[in-house]
DOTI-445997 format. One record per residue: x, y, z of N, C-alpha, C, O in turn; residue in one letter. Coordinates in pm, whole numbers, plus 50000, padded with zeros to 5 digits. Example, Ala and Ser with C-alpha at 12.3 -4.5 7.8 and 13.67 -1.06 7.14 Angstrom:
513194943150780512304955050780513204967050780514244966850846A 512854977550708513674989450714512905000350787513415011450804S 
END
This chain:
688924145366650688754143566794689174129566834688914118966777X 689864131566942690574115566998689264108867042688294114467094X 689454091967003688334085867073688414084867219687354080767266X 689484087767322689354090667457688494105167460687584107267541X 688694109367417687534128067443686414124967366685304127467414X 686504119667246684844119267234684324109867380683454114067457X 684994097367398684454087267501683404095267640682244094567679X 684754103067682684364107967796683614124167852683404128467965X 683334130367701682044138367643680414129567651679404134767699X 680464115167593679644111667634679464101267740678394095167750X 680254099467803680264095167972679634108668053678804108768143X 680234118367997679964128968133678444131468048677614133468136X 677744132167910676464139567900675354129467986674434131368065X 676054117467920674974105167978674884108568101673794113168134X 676124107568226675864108468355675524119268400675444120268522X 675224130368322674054143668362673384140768355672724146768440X 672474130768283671474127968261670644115468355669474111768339X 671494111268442671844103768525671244110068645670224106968707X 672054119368664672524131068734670474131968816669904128568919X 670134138268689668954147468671668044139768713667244145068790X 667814122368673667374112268752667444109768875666654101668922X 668344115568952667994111569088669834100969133670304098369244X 670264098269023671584088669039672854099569092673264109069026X 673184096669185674654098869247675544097269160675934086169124X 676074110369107676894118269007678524108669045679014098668992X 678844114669124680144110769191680684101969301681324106069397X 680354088769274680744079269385681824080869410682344089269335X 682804074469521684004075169547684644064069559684224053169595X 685854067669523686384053369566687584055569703688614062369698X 687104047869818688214055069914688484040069966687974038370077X 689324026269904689934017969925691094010569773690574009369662X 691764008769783692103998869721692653984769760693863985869781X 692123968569782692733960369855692783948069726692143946469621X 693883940769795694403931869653694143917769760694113917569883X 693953905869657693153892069722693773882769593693693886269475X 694363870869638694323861969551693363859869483692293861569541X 693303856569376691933845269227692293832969363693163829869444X 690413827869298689983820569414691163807469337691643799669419X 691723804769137692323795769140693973794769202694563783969210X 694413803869230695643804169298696373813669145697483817569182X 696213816569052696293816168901696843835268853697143840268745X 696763840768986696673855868970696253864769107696113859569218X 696103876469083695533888969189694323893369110694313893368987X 693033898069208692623909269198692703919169289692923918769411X 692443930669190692933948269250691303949069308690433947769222X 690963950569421689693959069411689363971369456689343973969576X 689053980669356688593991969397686663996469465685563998069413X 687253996969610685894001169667685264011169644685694022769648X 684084007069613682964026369570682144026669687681664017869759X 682104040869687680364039969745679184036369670678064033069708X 679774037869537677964036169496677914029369382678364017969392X 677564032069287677364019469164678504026869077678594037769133X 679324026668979680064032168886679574029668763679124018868725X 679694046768657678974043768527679444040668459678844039068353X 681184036468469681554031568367683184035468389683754045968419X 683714019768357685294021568355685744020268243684974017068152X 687054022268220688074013768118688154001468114687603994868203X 688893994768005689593984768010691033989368042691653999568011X 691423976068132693083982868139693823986368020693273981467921X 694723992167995695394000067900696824001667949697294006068054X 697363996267836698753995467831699894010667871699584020567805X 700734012067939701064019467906703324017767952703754012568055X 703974022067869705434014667933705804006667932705294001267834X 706563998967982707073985067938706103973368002705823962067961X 705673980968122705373972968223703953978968354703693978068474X 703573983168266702443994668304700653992568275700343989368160X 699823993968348698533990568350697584005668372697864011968474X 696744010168303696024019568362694744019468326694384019468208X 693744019268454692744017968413691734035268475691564041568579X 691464035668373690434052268431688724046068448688034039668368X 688464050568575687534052568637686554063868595686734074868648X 685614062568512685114079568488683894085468581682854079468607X 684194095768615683194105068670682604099668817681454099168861X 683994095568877683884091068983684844097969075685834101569011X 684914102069249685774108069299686994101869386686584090469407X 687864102569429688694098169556688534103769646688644115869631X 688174098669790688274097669923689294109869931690114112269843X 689164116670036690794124970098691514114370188692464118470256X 691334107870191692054095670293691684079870234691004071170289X 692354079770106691744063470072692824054070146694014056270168X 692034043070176692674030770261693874025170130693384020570026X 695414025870145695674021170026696584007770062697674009570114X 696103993170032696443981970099698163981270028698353983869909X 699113977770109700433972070023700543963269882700143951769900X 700923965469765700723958969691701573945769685702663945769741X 701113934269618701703922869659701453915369509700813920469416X 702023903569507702233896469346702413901569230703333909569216X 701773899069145702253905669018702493922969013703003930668931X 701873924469141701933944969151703133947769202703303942969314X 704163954869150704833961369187705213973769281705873975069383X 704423982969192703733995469286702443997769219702013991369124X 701904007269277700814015269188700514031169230701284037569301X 699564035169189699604049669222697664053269206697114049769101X 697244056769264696004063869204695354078369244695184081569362X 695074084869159695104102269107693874100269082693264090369042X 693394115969122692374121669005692664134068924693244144768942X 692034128168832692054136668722691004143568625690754139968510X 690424154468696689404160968657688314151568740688554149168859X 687014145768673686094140168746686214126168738685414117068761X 687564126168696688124102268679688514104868792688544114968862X 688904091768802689644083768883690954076168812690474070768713X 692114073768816692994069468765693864059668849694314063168958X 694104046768794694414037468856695854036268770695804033268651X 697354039068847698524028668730698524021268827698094023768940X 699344005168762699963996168833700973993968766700803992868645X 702443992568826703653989668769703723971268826703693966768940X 703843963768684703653949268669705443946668708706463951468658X 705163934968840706403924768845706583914768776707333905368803X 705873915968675705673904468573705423902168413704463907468358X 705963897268371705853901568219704653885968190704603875268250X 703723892068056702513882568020701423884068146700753873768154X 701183890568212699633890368298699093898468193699473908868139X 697693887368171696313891268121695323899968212694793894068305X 695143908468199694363922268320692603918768222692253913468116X 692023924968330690643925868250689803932868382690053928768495X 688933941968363687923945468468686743943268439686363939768327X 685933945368552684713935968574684013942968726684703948168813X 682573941568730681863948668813682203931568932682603920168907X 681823937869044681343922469156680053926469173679743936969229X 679003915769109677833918069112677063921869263676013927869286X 678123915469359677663913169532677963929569585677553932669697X 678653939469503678523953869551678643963469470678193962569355X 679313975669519679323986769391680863982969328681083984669208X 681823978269412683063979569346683663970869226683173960469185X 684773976869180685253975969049686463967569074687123968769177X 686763958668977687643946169007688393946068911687823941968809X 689913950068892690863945268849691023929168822691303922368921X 690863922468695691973907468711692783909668651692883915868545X 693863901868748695333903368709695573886568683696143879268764X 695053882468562695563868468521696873861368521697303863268407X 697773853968591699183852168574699823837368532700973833068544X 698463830368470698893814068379699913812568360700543804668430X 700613820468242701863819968196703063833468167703913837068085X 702353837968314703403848568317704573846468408704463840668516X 705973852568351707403851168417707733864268491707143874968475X 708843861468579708793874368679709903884368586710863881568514X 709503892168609709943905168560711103910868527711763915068622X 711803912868353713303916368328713313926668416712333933768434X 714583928368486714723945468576715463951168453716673950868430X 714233957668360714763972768281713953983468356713043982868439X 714593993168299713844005768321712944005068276712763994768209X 711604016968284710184015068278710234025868124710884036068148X 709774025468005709744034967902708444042067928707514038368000X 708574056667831707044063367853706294054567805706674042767802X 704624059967742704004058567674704264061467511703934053467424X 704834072867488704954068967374706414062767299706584065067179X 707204056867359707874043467382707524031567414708154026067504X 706664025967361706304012867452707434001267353708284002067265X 706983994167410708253982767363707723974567315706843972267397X 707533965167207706823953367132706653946067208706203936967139X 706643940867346706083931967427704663936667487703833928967535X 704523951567474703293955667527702183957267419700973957467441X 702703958267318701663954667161701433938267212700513935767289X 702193929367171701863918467217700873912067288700003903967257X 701333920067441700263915067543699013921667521698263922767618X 698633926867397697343932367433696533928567268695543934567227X 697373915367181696903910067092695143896967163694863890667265X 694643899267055693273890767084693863875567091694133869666986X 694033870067205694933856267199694123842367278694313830167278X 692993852867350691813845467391690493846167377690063855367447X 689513839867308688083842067258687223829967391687543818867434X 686353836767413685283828267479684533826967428684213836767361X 683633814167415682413816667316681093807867398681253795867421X 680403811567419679003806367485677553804267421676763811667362X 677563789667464676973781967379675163788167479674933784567594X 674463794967419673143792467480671973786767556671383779067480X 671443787267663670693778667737671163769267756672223770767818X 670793754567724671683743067810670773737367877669713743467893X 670983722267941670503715768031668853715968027668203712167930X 668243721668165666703721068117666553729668040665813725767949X 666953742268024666953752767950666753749667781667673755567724X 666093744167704666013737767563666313751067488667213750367405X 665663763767506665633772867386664553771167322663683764267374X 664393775367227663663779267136663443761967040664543758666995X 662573753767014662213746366939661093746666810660203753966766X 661753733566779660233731366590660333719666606661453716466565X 659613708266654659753695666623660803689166720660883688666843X 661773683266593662803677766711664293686166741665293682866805X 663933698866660664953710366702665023718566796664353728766787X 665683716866887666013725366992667103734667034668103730267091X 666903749967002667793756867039669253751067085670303749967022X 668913747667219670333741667294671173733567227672393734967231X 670463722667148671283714767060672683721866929673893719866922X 671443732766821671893740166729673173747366806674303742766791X 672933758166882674263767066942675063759666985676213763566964X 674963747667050676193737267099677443733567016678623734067050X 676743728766873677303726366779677953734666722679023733066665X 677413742766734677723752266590678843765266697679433774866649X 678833761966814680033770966939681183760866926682273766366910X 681223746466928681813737366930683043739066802684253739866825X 682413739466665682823743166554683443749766513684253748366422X 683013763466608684103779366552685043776966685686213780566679X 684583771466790685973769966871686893761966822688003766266853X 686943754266771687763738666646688793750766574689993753566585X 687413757466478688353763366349689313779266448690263785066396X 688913781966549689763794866596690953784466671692133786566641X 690743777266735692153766466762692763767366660693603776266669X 692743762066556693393753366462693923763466350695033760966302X 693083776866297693463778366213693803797166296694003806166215X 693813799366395694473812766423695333807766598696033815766659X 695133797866632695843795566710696123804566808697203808866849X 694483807766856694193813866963693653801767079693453789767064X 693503811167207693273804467319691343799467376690783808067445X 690583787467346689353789267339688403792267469687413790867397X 687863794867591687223793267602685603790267588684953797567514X 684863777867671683903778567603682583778767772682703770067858X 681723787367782681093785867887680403776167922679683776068022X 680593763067811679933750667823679983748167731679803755367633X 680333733467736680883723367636680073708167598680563698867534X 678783708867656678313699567687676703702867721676443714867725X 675843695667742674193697867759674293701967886673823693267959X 674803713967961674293720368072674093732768093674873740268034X 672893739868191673013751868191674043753968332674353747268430X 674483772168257674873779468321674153790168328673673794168222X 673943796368430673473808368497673783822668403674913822068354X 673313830768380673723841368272674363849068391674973858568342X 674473849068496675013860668553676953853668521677883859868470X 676953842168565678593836868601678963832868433679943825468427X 678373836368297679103835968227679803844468212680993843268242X 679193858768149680443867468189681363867868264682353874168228X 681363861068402682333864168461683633852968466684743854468518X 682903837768368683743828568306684743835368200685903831768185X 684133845268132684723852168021686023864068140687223861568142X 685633871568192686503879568254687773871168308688923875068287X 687433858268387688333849868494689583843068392690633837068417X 689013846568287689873837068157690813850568085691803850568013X 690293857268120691043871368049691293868167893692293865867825X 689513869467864688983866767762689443883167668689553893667732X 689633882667532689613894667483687893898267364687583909567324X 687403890167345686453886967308685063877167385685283867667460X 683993880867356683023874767408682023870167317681723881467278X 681103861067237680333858367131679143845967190679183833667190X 678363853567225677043841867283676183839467168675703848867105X 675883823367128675453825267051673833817567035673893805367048X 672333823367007671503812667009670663812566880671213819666796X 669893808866851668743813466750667613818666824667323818966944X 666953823366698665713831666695664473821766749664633809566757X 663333827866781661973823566751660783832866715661243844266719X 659753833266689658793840366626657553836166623657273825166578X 656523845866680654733837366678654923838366527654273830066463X 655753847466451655513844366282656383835766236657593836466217X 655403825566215656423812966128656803817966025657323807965976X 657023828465926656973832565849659023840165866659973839265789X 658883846065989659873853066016661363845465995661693834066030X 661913852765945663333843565921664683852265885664483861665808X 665393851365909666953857765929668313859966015667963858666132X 669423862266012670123865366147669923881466177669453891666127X 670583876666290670993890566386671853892066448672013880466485X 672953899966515673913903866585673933913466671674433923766626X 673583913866779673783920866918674613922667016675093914567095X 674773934967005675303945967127674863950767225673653953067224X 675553953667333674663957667456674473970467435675303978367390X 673073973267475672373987867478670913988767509670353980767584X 670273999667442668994001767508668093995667376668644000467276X 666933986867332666793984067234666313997967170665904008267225X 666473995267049664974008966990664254006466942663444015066908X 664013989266901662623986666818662073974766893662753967066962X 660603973966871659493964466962660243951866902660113942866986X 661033946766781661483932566770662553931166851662603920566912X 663643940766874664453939666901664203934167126664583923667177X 663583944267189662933942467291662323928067297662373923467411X 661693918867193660863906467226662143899367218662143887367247X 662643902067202664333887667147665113889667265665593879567317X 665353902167324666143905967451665563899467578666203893267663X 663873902767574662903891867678662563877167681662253869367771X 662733875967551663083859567527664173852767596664113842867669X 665513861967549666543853567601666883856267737667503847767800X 666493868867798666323872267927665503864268049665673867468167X 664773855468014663443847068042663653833168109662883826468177X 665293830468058666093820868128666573822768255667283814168308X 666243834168318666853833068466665723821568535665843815368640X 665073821468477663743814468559663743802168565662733795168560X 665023797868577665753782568581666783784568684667283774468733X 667233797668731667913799068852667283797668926666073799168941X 668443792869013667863791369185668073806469236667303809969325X 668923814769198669353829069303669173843069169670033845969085X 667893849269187667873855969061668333872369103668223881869026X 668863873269246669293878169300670383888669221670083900569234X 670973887369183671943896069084671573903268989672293912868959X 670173900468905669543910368842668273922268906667533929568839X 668333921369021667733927469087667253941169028666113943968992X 668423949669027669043962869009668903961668852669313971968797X 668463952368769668383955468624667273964568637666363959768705X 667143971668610666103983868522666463991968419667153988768322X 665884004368446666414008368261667254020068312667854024668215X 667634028768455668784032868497669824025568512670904031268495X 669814009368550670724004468543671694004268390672854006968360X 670413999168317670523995368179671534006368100672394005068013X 671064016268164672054029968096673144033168128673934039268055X 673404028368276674544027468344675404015168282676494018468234X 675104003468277675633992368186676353997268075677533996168044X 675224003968013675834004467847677264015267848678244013267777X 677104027667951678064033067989679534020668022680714020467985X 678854013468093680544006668127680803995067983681833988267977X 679903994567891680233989767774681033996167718682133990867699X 680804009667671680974017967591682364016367566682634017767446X 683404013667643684844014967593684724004467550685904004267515X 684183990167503684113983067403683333984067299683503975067217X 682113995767259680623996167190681703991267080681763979367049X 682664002167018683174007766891683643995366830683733995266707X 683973984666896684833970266884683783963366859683733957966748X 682503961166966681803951566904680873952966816680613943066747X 680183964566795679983970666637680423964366517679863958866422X 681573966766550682513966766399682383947166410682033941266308X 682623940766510682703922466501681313925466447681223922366328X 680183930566499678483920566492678693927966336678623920066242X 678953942666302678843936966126679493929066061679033923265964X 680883927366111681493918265988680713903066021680703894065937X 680273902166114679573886766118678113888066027677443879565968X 677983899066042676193899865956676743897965809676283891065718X 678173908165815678533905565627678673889665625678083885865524X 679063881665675679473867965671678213857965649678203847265589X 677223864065711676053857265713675673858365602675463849165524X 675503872765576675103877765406675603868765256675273859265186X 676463877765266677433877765148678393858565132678723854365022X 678643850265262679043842465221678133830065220678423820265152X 677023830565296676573819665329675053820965265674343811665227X 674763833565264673703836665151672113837865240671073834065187X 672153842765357671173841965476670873855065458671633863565411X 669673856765499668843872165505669803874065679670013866865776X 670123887265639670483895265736669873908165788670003919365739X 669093904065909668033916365952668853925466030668273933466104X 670393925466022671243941766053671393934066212670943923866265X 672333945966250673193948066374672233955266461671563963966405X 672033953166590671063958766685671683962166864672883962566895X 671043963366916671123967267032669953964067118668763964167084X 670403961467223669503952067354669853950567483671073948867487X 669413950467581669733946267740670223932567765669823928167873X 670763926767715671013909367736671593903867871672773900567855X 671243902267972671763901068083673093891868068674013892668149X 673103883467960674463874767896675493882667865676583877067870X 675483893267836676223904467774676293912867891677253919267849X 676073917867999676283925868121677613926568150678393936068140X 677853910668203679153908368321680303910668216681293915568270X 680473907968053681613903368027682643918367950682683922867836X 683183921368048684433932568081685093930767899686293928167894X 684483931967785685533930167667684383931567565683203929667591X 684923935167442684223936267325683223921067356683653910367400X 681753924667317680903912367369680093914567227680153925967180X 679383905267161678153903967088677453893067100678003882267124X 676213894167088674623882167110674483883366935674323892966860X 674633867966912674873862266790673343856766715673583844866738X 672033856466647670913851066652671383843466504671723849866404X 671343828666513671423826466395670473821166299670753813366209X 669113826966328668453819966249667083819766328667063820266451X 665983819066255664533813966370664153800266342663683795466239X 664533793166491663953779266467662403781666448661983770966403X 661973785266452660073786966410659843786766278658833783066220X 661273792766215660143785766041661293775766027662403774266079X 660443768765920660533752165889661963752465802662503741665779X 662423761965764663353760465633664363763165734665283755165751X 664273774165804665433779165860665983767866004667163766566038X 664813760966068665263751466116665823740366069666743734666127X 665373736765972666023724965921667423726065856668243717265833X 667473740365831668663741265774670193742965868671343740165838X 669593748665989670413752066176670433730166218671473723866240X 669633726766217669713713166202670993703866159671513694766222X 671333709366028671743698265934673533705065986673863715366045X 674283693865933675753694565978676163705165879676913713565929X 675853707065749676373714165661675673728165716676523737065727X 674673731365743674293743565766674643752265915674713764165943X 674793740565985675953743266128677713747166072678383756566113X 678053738765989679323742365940679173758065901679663767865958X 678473757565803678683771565711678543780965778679243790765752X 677313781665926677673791466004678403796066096678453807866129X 679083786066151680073783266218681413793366165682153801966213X 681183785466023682953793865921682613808065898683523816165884X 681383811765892680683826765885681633829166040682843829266018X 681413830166123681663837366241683243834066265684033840466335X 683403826566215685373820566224685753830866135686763837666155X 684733832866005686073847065889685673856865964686363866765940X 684533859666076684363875366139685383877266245686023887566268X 685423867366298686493867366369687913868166366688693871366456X 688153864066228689563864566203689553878766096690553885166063X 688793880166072688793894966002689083906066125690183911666125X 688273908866213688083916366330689553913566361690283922066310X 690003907066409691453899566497692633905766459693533909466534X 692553907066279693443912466154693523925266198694403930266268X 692603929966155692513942466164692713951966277692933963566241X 692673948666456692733952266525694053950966583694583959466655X 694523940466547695963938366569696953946766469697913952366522X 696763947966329697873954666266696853972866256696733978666148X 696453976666351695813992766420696733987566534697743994166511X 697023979766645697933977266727698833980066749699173985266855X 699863976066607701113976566538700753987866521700903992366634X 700363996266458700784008366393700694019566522701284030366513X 699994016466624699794024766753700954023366874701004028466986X 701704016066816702834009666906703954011466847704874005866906X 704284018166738705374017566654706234030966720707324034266672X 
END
């Protein structure tokens, strides 16, 4: 079974289930209007809903010069408003198909970074059309899909990682003494951004680089604006059991165990340093299900990163690894791309802090998540190649 039909087997069971709750099955989308990036840097596409959406694609390559993003289990208007397309859009087209929605865009531009993303301020769905270092467009003909041309493998290699350093500013984190959360993740984000520069000669973002907080709602959407292909937040643990000690690696979802739930409310606990908490409003546990739905076309990706980082923790660095999990992380919501919540450790017992402390034990975890990363990177790229051939 193709992973598009298993995908959207369980898009449509979940949103029966949805359904049966009381949630509006079939929003619509009856606009599409395009707006400069507030940096001058690109377009976004936005598609208007009526109502909340359970879950999109990531854009998806298709042709020389081709974008498609499916909308699932959502309807079209008989009369959608469809605005002229302008900058990097060429034309576009949007269909339904069965209970999707289907979005192409034919690109005037070769190298735009695309990425979608909810606007927390309504129901609709946001195209970015990133254009840094993109050139205007060879006039060839357009190839099918299963012709694509090695420039479209290319543009869809992992070439930008964001990585977000935890709490910040007043926000300390989790402490033992004179260890403080904020300090440990700083460093140790600082580090694997160094070694992914230097030794894969990828592109870094970092949601902070320095002792300040940021808001959990606008990181993700630091990660989307960057046309990030990866997302990795990273903090430590804490525990009323001093006793407790190990990593962890998180994915967005529903938790299933009472530890997993106290670590999700822990790090969730930081809005309470915002001034506008306004955007999590609508978190509940329909939302929550709806979320994990618009994860889902990344679950399979960040799975596969949070184990190879747990093997890294394991096997190279020699750390108890309490497994790969699932959680509500409001840090993990906004960001439109394979995402994982990184725990490296509980500052609450004495060994494991001191050891998140020391430069050598920041290094070693640091290079733990640099080989997960470049393992993951490997591997997804030459499945790339072989899907593009």
């Amino acid at each position: 079974m193709r992973t598009t039909t298993l995908l959207f087997i369980i898009v449509t069971s979940l949103s029966a289930l949805l359904a049966v709750a009381g949630v509006p099955a079939l929003p619509e989308i009856g606009r599409i209007s395009f707006s400069a990036r507030s940096d001058g840097q690109g377009l976004v596409v936005r598609l208007h809903a009526s109502a909340m959406i359970a879950a999109v694609s990531d854009p998806r390559a298709f042709g020389a010069y081709g974008l498609r993003v499916t909308v699932f289990n959502t309807g079209l208007a008989n009369n959608p408003i469809l605005d002229p397309p302008t900058g990097p859009v060429h034309s576009y087209r949007i269909v339904q198909e069965g209970n999707n929605v289907v979005l192409e865009l034919e690109m005037a531009m070769d190298g735009v970074i695309p990425s979608t993303y909810r606007d927390h301020s309504s129901n609709d769905i946001l195209v970015n059309l990133a254009t840094g270092n993109a050139r205007p467009r060879i006039s060839l003909p357009l190839k099918t899909a299963q012709d694509p041309t090695p420039r479209t493998a290319e543009r869809w290699q992992i070439d930008t990682i964001v990585i977000d350093a935890g709490h910040g500013g007043q926000d300390t984190g989790a402490t033992h003494g004179n260890v403080r959360e904020k300090d440990v993740v700083l460093a140790v984000a600082n580090k694997l951004g160094q070694y992914l520069r230097e030794k894969e000669n990828v592109n870094v973002v970092f949601t902070r680089s320095d002792d300040r907080f940021i808001e959990l709602s606008k990181r993700g959407r630091i990660a989307n604006e960057a046309g990030g292909k990866l997302f990795i937040s990273i903090h430590a643990n804490a525990s009323r059991d001093r006793r407790a000690r190990g990593t962890e690696t998180y994915l967005l979802g529903m938790h299933r165990t009472d530890s997993a739930r106290v670590v999700m409310e822990r790090e969730n606990e930081v809005i309470r340093f915002e001034s506008d908490r306004s955007p999590y409003d609508r978190y509940d546990k329909t939302s929550a299900i709806q979320n994990q739905l618009a994860q889902s076309a990344f679950m399979r990706h960040s799975e596969r990163l949070a184990g190879l980082i747990e093997d890294q923790f394991k096997e190279r660095v020699g750390r108890r690894s309490r497994g790969v999990k699932q959680a509500g992380f409001y840090v993990l919501y906004g960001a439109s791309m394979p995402a994982v919540l990184v725990e490296l450790g509980f500052i609450t017992n004495a060994g494991e802090a001191a050891f998140l402390a020391s430069k050598d034990g920041q290094t070693y975890m640091a290079s733990a998540i640099f080989r997960a990363v470049r393992d993951f990177k490997n591997e997804y790229e030459k499945a790339l190649q072989m899907a593009t051939r």
